[in-house]
C-alpha positions, -999 to 999 in steps of 0.1 A, spaced: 0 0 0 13 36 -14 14 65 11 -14 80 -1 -32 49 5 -20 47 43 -34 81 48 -66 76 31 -67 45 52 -62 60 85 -85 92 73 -113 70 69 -106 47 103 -103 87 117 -140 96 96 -156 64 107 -149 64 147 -157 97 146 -192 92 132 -194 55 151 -194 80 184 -224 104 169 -244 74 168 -237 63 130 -234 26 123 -205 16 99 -225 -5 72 -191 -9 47 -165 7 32 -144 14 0 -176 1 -16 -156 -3 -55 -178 2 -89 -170 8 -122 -177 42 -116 -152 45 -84 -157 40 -51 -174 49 -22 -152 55 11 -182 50 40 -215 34 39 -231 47 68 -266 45 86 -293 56 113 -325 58 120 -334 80 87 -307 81 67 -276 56 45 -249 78 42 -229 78 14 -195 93 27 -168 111 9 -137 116 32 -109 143 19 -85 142 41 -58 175 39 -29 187 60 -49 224 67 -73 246 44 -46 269 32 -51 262 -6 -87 252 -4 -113 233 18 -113 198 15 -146 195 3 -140 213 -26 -120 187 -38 -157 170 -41 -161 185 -79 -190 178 -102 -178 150 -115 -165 135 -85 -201 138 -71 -213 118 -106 -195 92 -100 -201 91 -63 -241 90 -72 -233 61 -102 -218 42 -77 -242 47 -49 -270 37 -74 -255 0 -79 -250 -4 -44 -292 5 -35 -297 -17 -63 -276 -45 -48 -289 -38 -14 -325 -30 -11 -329 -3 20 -364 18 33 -338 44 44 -334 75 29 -302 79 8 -275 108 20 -247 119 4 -220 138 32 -186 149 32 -160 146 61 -135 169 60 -99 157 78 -72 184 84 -42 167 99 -10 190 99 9 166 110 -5 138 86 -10 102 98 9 113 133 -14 145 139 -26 131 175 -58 152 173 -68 162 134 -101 186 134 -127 164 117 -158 187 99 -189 165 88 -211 184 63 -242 165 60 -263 166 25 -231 179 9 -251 174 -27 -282 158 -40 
């Protein structure tokens, strides 16, 4: 596994626990398609998440979630449509981002984690 990788790795572990605490269940992740892939698959009471994490040393050049482009979110919404097909669900779909900002990367004890919910339709 590439450095990149690692710290996509430990950004999502970071994401997950985060939202694991805030009541969220994990349902799967690096869901792969075609299209791309899904970080987290979450759920509640209401809601499956769809989760794109962007994980950045700080905001300086731009906020992570603007990283989440239009065709970024295409492809998210592709993917997320085989995965509803594959797995039937009464719950409502979601699409969030979670913004990581870790200075120090992978050894930033305490990175500021910002969860925008209904980032896009």
């Amino acid at each position: 596994m590439g450095r990149n990788n690692l710290a996509g790795a430990w950004g999502e572990e970071k994401a997950a626990e985060y939202l694991r605490k805030k009541g969220y269940r994990l349902v799967a992740s690096r869901f792969r398609t075609r299209f791309g892939e899904i970080d987290l698959i979450l759920s509640n009471r209401r809601y499956l998440i769809f989760a794109e994490v962007k994980l950045r040393k700080n905001a300086e050049f731009a906020l992570a979630r603007e990283y989440v482009d239009r065709r970024k979110q295409e492809r998210l919404r592709r993917s997320a449509e085989i995965y509803l097909a594959e797995n039937p669900t009464e719950l409502q779909p979601r699409f969030d981002v979670i913004e990581i900002y870790a200075p120090q990367g992978v050894d930033t004890a305490k990175p500021k984690i910002v969860h925008l919910e209904d980032a896009f339709q």
